[in-house]
C-alpha positions in Angstrom: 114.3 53.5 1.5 115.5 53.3 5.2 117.7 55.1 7.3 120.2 53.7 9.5 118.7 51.9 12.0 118.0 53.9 15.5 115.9 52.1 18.2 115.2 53.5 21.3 115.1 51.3 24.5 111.6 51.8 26.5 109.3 48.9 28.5 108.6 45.4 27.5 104.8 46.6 27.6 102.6 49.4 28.5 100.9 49.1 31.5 96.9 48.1 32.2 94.5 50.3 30.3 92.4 52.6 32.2 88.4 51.7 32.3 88.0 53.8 29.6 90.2 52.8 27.3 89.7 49.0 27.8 88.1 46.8 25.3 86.7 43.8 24.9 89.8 42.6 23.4 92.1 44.6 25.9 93.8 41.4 26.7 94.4 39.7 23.9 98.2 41.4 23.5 98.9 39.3 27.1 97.4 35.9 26.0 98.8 35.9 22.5 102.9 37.1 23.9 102.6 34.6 26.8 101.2 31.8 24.3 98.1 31.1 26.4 96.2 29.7 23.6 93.2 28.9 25.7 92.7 32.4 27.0 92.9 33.5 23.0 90.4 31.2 22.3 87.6 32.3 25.1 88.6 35.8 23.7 87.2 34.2 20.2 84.5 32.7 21.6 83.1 35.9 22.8 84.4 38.1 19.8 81.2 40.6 19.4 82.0 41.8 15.5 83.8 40.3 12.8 86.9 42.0 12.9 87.3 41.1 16.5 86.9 37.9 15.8 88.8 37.7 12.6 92.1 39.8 15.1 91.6 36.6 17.4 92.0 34.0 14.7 95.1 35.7 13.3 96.7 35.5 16.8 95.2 31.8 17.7 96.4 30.3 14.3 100.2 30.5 14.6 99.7 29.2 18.8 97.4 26.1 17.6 98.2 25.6 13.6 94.6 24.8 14.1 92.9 24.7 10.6 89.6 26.0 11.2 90.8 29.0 11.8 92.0 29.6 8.2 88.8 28.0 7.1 85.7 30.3 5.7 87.8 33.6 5.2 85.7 36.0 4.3 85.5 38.4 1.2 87.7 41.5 1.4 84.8 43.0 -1.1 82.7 45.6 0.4 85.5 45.7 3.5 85.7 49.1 5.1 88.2 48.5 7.7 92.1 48.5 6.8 92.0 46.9 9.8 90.1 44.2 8.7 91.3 44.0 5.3 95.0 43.2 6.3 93.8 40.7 8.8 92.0 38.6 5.8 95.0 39.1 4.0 97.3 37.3 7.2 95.0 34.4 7.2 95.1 33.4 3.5 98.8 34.0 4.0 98.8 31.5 6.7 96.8 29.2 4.6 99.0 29.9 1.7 102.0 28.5 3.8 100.3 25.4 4.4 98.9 25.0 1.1 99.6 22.6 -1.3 101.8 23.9 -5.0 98.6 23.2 -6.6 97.1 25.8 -4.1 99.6 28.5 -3.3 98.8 30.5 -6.2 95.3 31.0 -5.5 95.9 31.6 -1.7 98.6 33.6 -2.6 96.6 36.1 -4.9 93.6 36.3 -2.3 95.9 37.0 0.6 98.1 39.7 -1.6 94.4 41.2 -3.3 93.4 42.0 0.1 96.5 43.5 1.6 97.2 45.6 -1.3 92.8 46.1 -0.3 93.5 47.5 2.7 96.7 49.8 1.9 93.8 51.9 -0.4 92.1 52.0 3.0 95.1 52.9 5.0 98.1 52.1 4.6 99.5 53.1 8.2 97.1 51.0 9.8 99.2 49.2 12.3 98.5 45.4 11.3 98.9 46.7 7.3 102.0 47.4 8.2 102.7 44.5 10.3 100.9 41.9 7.4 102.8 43.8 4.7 106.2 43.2 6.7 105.3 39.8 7.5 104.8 38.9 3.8 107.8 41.0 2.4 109.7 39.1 4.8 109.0 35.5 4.1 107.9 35.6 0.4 110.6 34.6 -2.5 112.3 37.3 -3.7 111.1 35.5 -7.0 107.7 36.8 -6.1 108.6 40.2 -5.0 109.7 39.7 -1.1 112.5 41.9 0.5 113.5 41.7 3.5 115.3 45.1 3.3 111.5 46.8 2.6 110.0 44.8 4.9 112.5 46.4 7.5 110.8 49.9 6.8 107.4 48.4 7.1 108.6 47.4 10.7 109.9 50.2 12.0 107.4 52.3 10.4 104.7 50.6 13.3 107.6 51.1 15.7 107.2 54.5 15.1 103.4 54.9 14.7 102.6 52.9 18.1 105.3 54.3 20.4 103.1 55.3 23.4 99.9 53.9 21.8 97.7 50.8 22.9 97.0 49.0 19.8 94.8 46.0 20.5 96.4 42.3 20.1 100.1 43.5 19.7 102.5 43.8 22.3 104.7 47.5 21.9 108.1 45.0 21.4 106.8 43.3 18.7 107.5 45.7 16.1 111.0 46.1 17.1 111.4 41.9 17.2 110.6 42.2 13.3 112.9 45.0 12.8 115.8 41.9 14.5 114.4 39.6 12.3 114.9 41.5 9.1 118.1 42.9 10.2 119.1 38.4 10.9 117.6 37.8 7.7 119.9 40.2 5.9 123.0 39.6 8.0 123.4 42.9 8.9 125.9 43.1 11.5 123.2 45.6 13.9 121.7 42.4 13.9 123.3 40.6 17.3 123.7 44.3 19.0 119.9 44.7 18.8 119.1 41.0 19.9 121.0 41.7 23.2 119.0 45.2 24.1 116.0 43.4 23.0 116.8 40.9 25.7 117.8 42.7 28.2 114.1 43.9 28.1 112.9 41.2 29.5 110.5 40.2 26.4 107.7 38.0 26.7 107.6 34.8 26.4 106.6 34.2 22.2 109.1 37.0 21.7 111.9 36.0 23.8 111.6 32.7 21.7 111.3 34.3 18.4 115.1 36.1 19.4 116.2 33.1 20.8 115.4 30.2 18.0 113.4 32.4 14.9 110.6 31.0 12.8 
């Protein structure tokens, strides 16, 4: 599925939007990569549609492990939004983790019926991607996860956001999950691409994902 890995070194970040591209949201890249959890939340707070509010909840959760925020999920049916599809799909998979066995199936099934929801929507939609990596990533192989796959769904939004703003994710992220695939496999690109990733000057989360992974 994947070539050899190529990454190209480039900023940390992209800098402030103009006027007219900022968003209510245009911030929420900054809070979430420097762990300012608070900051999230007042971003939450005054989250004016769903989907902005359901983006804020997926970055608060894994900051807080707070559990209303993977409380009241709402339906993927009648969702429109790949968007919004894939980030239902990353809060059952967060309640999924936490789950008890009695529960993991059912999570497990609402969190994979609404990303495979959103890929019929769009499956280049940048958090698709992400979710779909994130879940390829961590899921048994018993139950169909791959970290090798989930390597192509990385790099794939590597390649789709280079030189785009996409609300709520840093640019480096992608390219952090690209490391953590290439760790997870023990491929030996693995330590090479930590270093240039470093030398960056990541973030805080980030820095801390390539320094002691979850």
């Amino acid at each position: 599925m994947l070539a050899a890995l190529a990454l190209v070194s480039g900023p940390a970040s992209a800098g402030p939007p103009s006027p007219a591209d900022a968003g209510p949201l245009d911030s929420l890249a900054h809070y979430y990569a420097t762990q300012d959890a608070a900051a999230v939340a007042r971003l939450l707070a005054g989250a004016r549609t769903r989907e902005e509010r359901l983006l804020c909840r997926y970055r608060l959760y894994p900051l807080t492990r707070d559990e209303s925020l993977v409380a009241d999920i709402p339906s993927v049916e009648g969702v429109r939004s790949a968007r919004e599809a894939a980030l239902i799909a990353g809060l059952w998979g967060f309640r999924a983790a936490q789950a008890s066995p009695l529960r993991l199936p059912t999570y497990g099934r609402r969190s994979e019926g609404a990303l495979n929801h959103a890929r019929r929507l769009n499956p280049d939609e940048p958090y698709v991607l992400l979710i779909e990596g994130q879940s390829l990533l961590y899921k048994p192989a018993i139950f169909g996860g791959d970290p090798h796959a989930a390597q192509g769904r990385f790099e794939r939004l590597r390649d789709l956001i280079r030189g785009r703003r996409i609300e709520g994710m840093d640019p480096i992220e992608p390219e952090v999950w690209v490391w953590m695939t290439l760790r997870r496999q023990r491929s030996s690109q693995a330590e090479p691409l930590r270093r240039r990733l470093l030398a960056r000057n990541p973030p805080p989360l980030f820095r801390q994902f390539l320094t002691d992974p979850p």
